[in-house]
C-alpha positions in Angstrom: -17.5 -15.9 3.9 -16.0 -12.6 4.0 -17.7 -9.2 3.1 -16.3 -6.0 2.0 -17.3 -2.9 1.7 -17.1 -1.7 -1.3 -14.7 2.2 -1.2 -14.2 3.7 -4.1 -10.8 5.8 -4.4 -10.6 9.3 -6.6 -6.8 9.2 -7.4 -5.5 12.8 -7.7 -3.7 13.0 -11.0 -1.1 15.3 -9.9 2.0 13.3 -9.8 1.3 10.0 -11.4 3.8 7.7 -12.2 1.7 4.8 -13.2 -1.8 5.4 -15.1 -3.4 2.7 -16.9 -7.0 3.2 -18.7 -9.3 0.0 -19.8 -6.2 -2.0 -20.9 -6.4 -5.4 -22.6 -4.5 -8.1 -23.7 -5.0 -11.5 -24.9 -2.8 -14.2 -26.0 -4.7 -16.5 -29.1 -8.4 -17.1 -27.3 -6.6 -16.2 -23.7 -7.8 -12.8 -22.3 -4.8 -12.5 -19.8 -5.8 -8.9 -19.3 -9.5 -7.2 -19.3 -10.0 -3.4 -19.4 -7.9 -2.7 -16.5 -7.6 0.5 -15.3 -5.8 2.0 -12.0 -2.9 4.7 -10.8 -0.3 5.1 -8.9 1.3 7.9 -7.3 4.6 9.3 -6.8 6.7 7.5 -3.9 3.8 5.2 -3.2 4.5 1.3 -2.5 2.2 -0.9 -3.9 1.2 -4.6 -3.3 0.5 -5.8 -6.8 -1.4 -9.2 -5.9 -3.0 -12.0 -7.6 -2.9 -15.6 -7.8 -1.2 -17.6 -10.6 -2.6 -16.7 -14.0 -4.5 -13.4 -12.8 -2.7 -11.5 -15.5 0.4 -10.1 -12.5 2.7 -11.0 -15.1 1.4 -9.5 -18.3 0.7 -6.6 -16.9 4.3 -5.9 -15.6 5.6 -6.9 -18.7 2.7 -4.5 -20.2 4.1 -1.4 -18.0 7.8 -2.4 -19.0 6.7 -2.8 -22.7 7.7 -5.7 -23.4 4.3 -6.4 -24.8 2.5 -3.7 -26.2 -1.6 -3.3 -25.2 -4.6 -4.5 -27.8 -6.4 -2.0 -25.8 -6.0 1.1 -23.8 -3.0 3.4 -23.0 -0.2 2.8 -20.7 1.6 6.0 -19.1 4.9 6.3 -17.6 5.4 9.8 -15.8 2.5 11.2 -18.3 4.3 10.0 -21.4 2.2 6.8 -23.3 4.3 3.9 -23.7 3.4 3.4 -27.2 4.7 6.8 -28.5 8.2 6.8 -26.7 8.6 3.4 -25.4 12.5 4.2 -25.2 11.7 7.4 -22.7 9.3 5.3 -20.6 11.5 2.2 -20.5 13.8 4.1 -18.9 12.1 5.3 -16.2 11.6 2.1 -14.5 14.2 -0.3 -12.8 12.8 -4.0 -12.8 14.2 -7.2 -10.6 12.8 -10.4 -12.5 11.3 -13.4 -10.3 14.4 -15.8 -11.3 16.6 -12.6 -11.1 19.1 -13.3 -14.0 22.8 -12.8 -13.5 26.3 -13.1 -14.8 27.6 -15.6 -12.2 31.5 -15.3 -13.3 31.9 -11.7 -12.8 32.7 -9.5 -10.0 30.0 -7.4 -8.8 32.4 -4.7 -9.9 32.2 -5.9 -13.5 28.7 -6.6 -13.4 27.7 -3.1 -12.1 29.7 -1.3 -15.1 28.3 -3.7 -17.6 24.8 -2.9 -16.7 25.5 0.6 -16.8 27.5 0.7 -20.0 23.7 -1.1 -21.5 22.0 1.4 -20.2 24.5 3.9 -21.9 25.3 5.5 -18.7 28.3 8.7 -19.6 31.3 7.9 -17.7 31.0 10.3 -15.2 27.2 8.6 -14.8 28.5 5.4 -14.4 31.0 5.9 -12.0 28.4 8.1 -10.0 25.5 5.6 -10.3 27.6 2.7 -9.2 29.1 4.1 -6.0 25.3 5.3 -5.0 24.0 1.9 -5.8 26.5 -0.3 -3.3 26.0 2.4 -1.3 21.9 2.2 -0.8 21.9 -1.5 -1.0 25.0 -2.5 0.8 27.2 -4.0 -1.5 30.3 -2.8 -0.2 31.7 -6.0 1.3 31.2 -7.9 -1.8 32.0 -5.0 -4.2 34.9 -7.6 -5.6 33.8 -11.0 -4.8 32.5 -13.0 -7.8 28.7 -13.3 -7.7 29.2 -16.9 -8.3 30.4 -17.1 -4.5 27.5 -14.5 -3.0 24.8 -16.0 -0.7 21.1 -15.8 -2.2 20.5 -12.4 -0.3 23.4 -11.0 -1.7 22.9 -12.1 -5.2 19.0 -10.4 -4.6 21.1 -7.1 -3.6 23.0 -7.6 -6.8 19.8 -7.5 -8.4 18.4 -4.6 -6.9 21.4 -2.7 -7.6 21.2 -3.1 -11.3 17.3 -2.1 -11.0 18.4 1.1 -9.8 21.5 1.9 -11.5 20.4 4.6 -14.1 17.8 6.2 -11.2 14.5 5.0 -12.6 11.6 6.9 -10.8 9.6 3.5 -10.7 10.6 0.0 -9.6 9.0 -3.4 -10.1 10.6 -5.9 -8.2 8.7 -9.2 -8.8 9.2 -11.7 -5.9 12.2 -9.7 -4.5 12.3 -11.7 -1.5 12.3 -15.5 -2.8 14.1 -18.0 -1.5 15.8 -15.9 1.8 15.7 -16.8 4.9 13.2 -15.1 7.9 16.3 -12.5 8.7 16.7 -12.2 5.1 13.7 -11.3 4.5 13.5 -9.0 7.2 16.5 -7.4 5.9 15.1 -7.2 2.1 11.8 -5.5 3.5 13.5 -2.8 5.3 15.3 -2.4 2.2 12.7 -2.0 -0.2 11.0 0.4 2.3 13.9 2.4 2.1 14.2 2.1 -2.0 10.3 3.4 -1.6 11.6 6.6 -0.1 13.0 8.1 -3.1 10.8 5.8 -5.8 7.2 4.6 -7.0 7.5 0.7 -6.1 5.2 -1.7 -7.5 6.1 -4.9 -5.4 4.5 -8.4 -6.7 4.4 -10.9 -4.3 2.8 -14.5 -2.5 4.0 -13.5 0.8 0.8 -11.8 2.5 3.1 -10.4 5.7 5.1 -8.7 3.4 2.6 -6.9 1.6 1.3 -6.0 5.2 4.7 -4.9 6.9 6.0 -3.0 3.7 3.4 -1.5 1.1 0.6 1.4 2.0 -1.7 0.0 -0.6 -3.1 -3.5 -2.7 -3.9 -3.7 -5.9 -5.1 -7.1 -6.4 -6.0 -8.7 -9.6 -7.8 -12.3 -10.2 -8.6 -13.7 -14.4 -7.4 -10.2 -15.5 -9.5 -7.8 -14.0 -9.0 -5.7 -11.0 -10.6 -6.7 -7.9 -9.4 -4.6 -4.9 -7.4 -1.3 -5.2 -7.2 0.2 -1.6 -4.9 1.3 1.0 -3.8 -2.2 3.6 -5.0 -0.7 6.9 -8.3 -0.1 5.4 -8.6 -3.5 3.3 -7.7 -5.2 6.8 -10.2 -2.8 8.6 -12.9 -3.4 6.2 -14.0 -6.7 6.8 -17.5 -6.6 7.9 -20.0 -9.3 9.4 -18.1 -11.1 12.2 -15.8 -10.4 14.8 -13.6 -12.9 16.5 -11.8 -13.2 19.6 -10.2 -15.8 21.6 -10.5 -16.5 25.0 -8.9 -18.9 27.3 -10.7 -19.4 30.8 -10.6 -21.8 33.8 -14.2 -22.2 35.4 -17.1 -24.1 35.3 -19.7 -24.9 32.9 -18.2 -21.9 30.2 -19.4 -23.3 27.3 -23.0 -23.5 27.7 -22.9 -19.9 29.6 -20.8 -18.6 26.5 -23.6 -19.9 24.3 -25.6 -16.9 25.4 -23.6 -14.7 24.3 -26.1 -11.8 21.9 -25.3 -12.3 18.1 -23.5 -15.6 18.8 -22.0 -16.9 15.6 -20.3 -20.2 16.6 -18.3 -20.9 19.3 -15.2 -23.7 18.8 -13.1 -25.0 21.9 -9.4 -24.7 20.3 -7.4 -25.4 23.1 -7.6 -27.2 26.5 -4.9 -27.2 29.0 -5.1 -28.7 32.6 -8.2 -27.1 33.6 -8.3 -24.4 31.5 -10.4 -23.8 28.0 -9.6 -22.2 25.0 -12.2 -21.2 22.7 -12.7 -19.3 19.5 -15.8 -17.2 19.5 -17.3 -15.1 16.6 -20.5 -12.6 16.6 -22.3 -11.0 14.1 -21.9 -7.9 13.7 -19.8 -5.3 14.8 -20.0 -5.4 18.4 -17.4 -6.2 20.7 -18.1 -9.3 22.7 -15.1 -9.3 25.1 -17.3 -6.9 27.5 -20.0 -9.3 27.7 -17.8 -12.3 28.5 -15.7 -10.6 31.2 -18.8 -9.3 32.9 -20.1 -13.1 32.6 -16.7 -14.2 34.0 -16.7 -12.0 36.9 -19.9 -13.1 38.2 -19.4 -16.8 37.5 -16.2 -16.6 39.2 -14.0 -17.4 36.2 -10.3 -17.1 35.8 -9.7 -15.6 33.0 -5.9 -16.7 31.4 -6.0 -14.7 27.9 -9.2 -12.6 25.9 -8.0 -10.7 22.7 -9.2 -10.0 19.1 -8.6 -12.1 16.4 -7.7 -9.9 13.8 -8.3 -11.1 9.6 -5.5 -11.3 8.0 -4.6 -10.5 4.3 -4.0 -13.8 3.2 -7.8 -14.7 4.0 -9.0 -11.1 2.3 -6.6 -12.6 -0.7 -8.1 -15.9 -0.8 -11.9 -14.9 -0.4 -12.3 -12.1 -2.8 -10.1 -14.4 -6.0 -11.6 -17.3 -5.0 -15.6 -16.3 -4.6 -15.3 -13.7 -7.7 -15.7 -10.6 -5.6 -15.2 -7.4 -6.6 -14.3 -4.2 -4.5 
């Protein structure tokens, strides 16, 4: 079982886009949202995390107001959602999970639809558009119908109508679903890029994304807030076992790794032709690949491979929704 310390963040308030205080929401006898509070800075590129029925989805609907809170004040850019939901809706640009679209128009079309919805002046419109194939890459497919666009493209599409009327926030829920490993590559650059200008809140199941693209989690887990903290230090924080691996060809390893200080458990993974693999944890936070190359050396050991096994975020994810931890 995991442990984490527990780092508690002051937000400066200069610049918020995002500030929620103790909001709630419930649906009948469902409390889909409890007192949730957190903030989010200007350009920042958030991980917004949780596993299926944490309350992700109410509370982007919450920040786009299309539900309003039982509980607590939303703000967009320091303005309260419920006193000028029109002002605050238009700050943000938004790319739904399914990602709706008109499949039997042009791009073209689709682009000057959106903006004539969002009442974009003409001058705006044609202005907006031209940036918005231009920082997404639409210009190949500018007059293709969307009908005939691969699945990355027709995300692109999506992205493009998010930031059409240049919205100071994005939410882009599951922006990468469904693509391919170079698509996805692709769309993560891309959304680094869109995080440049923007505030993007990015909801998603794919733990290497969070890791490769956002500076900071917010996790949730049955409606409250469980983990708000930069990645780097969420992946550094892990405390109570180190792990490496180590591959050796020798004799007798096992029962000389076994006295190893702080041994944990020790678990052959791997064994090819003469050589062992093993997996080796300690308690604690001291470094056993000294100790086992200094044992190697004077047992005469080859040794083929000895590095850290780092945690990953998916198993950070899983232990603290899954064991009802709290950061």
């Amino acid at each position: 079982m995991t442990t984490i310390k527990h780092d508690i963040k002051d937000n400066n308030s200069e610049n918020l886009t995002i500030e929620l205080k103790s909001v709630s929401k419930s649906f009948d006898a469902i409390k889909a949202v409890k007192s949730l509070s957190f903030k989010i800075k200007q350009g920042e590129v958030i991980g917004f995390l949780g596993p299926n029925g944490s309350g992700k989805t109410t509370t982007m609907r919450l920040l786009t107001s299309f539900y309003n809170p039982d509980s607590g004040n939303i703000k967009i850019n320091g303005i309260d959602t419920q006193e000028n939901d029109i002002h605050t809706r238009n700050s943000i640009g938004y790319l739904a999970e399914n990602n709706p679209l008109y499949e039997d128009l042009l791009v073209k079309e689709y682009l000057e639809f959106v903006a004539d919805i969002r009442g974009l002046t003409k001058t705006e419109k044609k202005e907006n558009i031209a940036n918005s194939v231009e920082e997404i890459g639409l210009k190949d497919v500018y007059f293709r119908p969307i009908n005939q666009l691969s699945k990355g493209y027709h995300q692109r599409v999506g992205l493009a109508q998010a930031i059409l009327h240049d919205p100071s926030i994005l939410i882009l829920d599951e922006p990468t679903e469904g693509l391919d490993p170079n698509q996805r590559l692709t769309h993560r650059n891309l959304i680094k890029t869109l995080g440049e200008k923007r505030t993007v809140l990015l909801s998603t199941h794919v733990m290497q994304e969070v890791e490769t693209t956002c500076e900071r989690v917010i996790l949730l887990s049955k409606g409250t807030l469980v983990a708000d903290q930069p990645v780097k230090d969420l992946l550094n924080q892990v405390e109570g076992l180190k792990t490496v691996y180590v591959e050796i060809d020798g004799n007798n390893i096992e029962k000389e790794l076994n006295k190893l200080p702080g041994l944990h458990s020790i678990e052959v993974t791997d064994t090819i032709e003469k050589r062992k693999g093993f997996t080796i944890s300690v308690v604690g936070d001291i470094d056993p690949r000294p100790e086992i190359y200094k044992i190697s050396k004077s047992k005469n050991w080859v040794i083929w491979e000895l590095h850290e096994i780092k945690p990953k975020l998916e198993e950070i994810f899983r232990d603290l929704t899954t064991q009802n931890k709290k950061l």
